[in-house]
C-alpha positions as CSV (number, residue, x, y, z in Angstrom):
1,X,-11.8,-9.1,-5.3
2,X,-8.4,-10.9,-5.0
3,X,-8.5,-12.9,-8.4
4,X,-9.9,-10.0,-10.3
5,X,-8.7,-6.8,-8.7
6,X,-5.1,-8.6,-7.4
7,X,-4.6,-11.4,-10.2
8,X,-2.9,-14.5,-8.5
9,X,-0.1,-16.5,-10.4
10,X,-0.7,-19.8,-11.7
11,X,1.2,-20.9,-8.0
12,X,-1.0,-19.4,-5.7
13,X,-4.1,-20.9,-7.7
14,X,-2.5,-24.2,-7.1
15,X,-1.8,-23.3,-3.6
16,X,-5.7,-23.0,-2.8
17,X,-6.6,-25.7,-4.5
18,X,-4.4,-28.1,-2.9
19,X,-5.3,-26.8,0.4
20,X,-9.1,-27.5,-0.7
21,X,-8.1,-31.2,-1.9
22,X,-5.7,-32.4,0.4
23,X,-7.7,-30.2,3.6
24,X,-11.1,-29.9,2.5
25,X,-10.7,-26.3,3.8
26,X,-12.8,-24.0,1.5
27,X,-11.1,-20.9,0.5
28,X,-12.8,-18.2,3.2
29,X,-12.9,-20.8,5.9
30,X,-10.3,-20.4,8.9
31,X,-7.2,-22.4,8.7
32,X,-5.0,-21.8,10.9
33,X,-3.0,-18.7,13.2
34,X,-0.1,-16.6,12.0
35,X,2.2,-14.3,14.0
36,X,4.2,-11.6,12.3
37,X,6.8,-9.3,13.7
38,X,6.3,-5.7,13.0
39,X,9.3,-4.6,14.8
40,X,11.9,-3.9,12.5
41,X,8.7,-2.4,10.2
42,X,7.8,-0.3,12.6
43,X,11.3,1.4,14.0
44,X,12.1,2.1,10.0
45,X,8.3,4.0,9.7
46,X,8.8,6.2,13.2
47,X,12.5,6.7,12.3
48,X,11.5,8.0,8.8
49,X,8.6,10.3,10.5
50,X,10.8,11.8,12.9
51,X,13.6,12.6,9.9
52,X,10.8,13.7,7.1
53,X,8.5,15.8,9.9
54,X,10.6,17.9,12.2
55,X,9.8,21.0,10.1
56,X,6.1,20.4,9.8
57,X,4.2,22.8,11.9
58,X,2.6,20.5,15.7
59,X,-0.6,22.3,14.7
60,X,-1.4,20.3,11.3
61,X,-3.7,17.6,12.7
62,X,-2.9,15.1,9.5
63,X,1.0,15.1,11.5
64,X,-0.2,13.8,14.4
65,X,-2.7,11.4,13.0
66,X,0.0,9.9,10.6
67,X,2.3,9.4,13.8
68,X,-1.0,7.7,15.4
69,X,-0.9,5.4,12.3
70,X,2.2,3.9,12.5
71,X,2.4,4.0,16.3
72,X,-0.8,1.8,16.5
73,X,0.8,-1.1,14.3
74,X,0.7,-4.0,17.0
75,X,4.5,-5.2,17.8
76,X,2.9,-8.5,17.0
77,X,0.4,-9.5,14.5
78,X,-1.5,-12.3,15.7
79,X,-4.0,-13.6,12.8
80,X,-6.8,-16.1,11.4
81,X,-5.9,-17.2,8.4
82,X,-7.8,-19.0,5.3
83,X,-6.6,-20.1,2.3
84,X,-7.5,-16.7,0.1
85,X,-5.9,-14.6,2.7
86,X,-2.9,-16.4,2.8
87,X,-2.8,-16.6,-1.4
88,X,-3.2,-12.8,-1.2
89,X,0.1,-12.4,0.8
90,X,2.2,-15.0,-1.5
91,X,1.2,-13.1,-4.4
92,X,2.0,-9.6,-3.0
93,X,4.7,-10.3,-0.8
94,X,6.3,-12.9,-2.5
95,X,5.4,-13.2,-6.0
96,X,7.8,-14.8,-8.3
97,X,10.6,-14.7,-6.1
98,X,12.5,-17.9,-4.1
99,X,11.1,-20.6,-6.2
100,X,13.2,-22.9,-4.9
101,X,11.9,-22.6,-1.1
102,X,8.5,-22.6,-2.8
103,X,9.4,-26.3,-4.2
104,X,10.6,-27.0,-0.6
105,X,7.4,-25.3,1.4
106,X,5.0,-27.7,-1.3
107,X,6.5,-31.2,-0.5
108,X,6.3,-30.3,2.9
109,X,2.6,-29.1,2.6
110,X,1.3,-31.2,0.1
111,X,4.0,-34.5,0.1
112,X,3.2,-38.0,0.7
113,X,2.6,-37.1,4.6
114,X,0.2,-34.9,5.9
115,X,1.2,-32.3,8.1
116,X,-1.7,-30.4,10.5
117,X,-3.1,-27.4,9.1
118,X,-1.2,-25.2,11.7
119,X,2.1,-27.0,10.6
120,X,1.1,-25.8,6.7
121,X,0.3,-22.3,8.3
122,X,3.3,-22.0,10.2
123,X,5.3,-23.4,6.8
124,X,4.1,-20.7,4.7
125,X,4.1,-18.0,6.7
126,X,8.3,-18.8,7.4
127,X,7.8,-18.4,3.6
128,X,6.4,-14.7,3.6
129,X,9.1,-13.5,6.6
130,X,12.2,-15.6,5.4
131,X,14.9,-12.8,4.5
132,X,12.8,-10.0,5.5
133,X,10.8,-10.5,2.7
134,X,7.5,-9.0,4.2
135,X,9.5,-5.9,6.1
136,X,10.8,-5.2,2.6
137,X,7.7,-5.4,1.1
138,X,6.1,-2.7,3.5
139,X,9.7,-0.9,3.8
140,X,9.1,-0.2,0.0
141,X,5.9,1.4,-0.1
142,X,7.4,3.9,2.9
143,X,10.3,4.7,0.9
144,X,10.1,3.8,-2.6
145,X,10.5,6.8,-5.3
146,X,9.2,4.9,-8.3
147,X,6.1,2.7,-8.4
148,X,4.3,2.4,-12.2
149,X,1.2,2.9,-11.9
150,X,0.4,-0.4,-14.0
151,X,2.5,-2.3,-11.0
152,X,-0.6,-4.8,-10.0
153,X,0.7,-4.0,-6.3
154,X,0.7,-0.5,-6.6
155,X,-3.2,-0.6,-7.8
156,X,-4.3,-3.3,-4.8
157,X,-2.7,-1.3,-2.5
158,X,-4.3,2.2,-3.0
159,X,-7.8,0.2,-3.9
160,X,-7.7,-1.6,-0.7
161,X,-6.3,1.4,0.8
162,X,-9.9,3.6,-0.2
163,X,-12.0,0.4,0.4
164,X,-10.9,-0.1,4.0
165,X,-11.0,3.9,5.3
166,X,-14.6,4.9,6.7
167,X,-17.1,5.7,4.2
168,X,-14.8,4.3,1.5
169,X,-15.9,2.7,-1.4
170,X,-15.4,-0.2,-3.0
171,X,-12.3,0.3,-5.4
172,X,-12.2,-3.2,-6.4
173,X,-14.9,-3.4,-8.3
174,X,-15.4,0.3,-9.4
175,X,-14.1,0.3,-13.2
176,X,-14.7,4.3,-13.0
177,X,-11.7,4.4,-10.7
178,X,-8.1,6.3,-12.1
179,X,-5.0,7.0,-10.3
180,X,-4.5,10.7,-9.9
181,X,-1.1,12.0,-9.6
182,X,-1.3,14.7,-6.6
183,X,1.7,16.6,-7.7
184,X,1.1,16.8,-11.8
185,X,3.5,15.1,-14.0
186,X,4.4,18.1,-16.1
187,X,7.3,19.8,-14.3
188,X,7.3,23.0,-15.8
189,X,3.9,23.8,-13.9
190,X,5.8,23.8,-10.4
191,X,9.2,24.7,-11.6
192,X,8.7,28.4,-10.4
193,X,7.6,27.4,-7.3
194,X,9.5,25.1,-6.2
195,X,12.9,25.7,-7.3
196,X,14.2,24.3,-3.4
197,X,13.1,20.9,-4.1
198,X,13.5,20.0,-7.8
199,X,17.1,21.3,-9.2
200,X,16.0,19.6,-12.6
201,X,13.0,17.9,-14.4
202,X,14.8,14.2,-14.4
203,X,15.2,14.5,-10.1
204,X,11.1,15.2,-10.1
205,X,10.5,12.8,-13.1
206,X,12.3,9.9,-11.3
207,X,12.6,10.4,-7.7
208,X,9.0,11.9,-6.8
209,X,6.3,12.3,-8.8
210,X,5.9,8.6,-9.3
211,X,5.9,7.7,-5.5
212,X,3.1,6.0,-4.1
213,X,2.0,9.0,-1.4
214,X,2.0,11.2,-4.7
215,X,-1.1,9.2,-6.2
216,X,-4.6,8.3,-5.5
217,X,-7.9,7.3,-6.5
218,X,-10.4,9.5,-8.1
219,X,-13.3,9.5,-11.0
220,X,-11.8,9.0,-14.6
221,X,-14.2,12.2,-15.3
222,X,-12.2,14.2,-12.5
223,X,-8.7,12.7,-13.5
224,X,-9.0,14.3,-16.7
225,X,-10.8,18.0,-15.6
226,X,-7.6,18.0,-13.2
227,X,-4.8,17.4,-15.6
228,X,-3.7,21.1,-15.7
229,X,-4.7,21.9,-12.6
230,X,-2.0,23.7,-9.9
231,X,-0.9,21.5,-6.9
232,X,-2.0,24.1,-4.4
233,X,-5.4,24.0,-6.2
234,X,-6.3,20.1,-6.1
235,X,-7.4,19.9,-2.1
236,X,-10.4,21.9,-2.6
237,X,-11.3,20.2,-5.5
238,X,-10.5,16.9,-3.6
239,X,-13.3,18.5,-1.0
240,X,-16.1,19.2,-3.3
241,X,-16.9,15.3,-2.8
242,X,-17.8,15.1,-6.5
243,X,-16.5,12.8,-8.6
244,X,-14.1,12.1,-5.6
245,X,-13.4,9.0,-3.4
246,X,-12.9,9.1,0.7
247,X,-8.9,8.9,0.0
248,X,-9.1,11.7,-2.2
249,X,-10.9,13.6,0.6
250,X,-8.7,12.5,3.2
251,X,-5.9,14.0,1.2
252,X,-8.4,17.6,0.3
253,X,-8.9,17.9,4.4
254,X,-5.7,17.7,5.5
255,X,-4.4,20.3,3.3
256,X,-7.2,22.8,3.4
257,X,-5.7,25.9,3.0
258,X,-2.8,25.1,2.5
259,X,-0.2,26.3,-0.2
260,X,3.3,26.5,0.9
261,X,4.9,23.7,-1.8
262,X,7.4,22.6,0.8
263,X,4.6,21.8,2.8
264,X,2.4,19.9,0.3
265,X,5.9,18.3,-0.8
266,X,6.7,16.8,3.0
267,X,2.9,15.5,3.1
268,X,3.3,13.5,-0.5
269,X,6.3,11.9,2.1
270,X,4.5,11.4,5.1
271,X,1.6,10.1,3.3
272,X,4.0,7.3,2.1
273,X,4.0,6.4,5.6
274,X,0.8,6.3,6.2
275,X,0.1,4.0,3.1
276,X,2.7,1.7,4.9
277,X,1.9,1.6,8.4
278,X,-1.9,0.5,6.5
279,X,0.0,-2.4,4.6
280,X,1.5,-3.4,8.0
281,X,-1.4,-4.1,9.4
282,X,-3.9,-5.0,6.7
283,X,-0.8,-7.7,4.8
């Protein structure tokens, strides 16, 4: 799932195998304990919920259950580690960035003396957290008004996203799978009806439509039946259960009957959240 569905740069290959050659740890056996704060992750996600929901009628259970979402990430994550999982966090929350600690964290981990394999885990986990590198990571996915859809980041997350909810399937491996934008790219279908929100094509273009609470997964069949399809009209389709995927149902539930656009707008927000508050406890 990871190599194929994530792709890991050449470093994180050479992570794993160094951990296999100089541990003799295979790469889903444990190796150690991390700890990550969530504090500074989680104050940003309940400040933003409190800002982006105070107009959002109590009644709507999909408020409450979003505020239940972020509210439940633990202060403290406490984790078993192997030598996959910790790959997978390198190459989302890192990637290419600070290759210079990177040089640093691999003579320490793999130098002349060997360190225990908690000392290597407590090394590159330092790694992920140094400069707020992981709260940024998460921060962005709350808050972030462009992500392409070809970002391999973007894909994992709304993938592992559908794979982990109840009855979800298996993104990974599910080549039918498309991103759906849940507010349409062409503009001039919601112009007239939501004149309040967007004062011009470039401020939906480049500062909504594109955000990750504004897409999910459905069929490639569905994707392309949908293309011209009204805003207000894609939860009941997202209901019918065909052609659809449990994240795509999620999304048709919560807004059954709904079709005030400011509304549907503020969930497209919210739902940012609730992808984040996932990453904070699944990354």
């Amino acid at each position: 799932m990871v190599l194929v569905s994530l792709g890991l740069q050449p470093k994180q290959i050479a992570f794993m195998l160094s951990v296999r050659s100089h541990y003799n740890v295979e790469w889903h056996e444990p190796l150690g304990r991390i700890r990550l704060s969530n504090t500074i992750i989680k104050k940003n996600l309940l400040d933003a919920f409190q800002r982006l929901s105070t107009d959002i009628p109590d009644d709507l259970t999909w408020k409450c259950a979003i505020k239940n979402e972020i509210e439940s990430i633990p202060d403290q994550s406490d984790r078993v580690v192997t030598p996959l999982y910790l790959a997978e966090l390198l190459r989302l929350i890192v990637g290419n960035a600070k290759p210079g600690n990177f040089t640093y964290k691999w003579q320490y981990s793999f130098g002349a003396t060997t360190i225990s394999r908690q000392s290597l885990v407590d090394s590159w986990a330092d790694y992920l957290v140094t400069y707020g590198r992981r709260d940024t990571f998460i921060i962005e996915i709350a808050t972030g008004q462009y992500w392409d859809n070809r970002s391999p980041e973007l894909r994992y997350l709304l993938r592992e996203f559908e794979a982990c909810l109840p009855n979800g399937v298996n993104a990974h491996c599910n080549c039918n799978l498309e991103i759906e934008h849940f507010f349409g790219r062409d503009y001039e279908a919601i112009k007239s009806s939501a004149t309040q929100l967007f004062t011009e094509s470039d401020n939906y273009g480049t500062k909504f439509v594109d955000r990750p609470g504004n897409k999910l997964l459905i069929s490639s069949e569905l994707n392309k039946e949908l293309n011209k399809t009204a805003v207000t009209g894609k939860p009941s389709v997202y209901k019918s259960n065909r052609g659809v995927t449990e994240s795509a149902m999620q999304v048709g539930n919560d807004l059954s009957g709904v079709t005030n656009i400011d509304v549907l707008y503020k969930y497209v927000l919210l739902r940012q959240l609730r992808l984040a508050a996932f990453a904070a406890k699944r990354f």
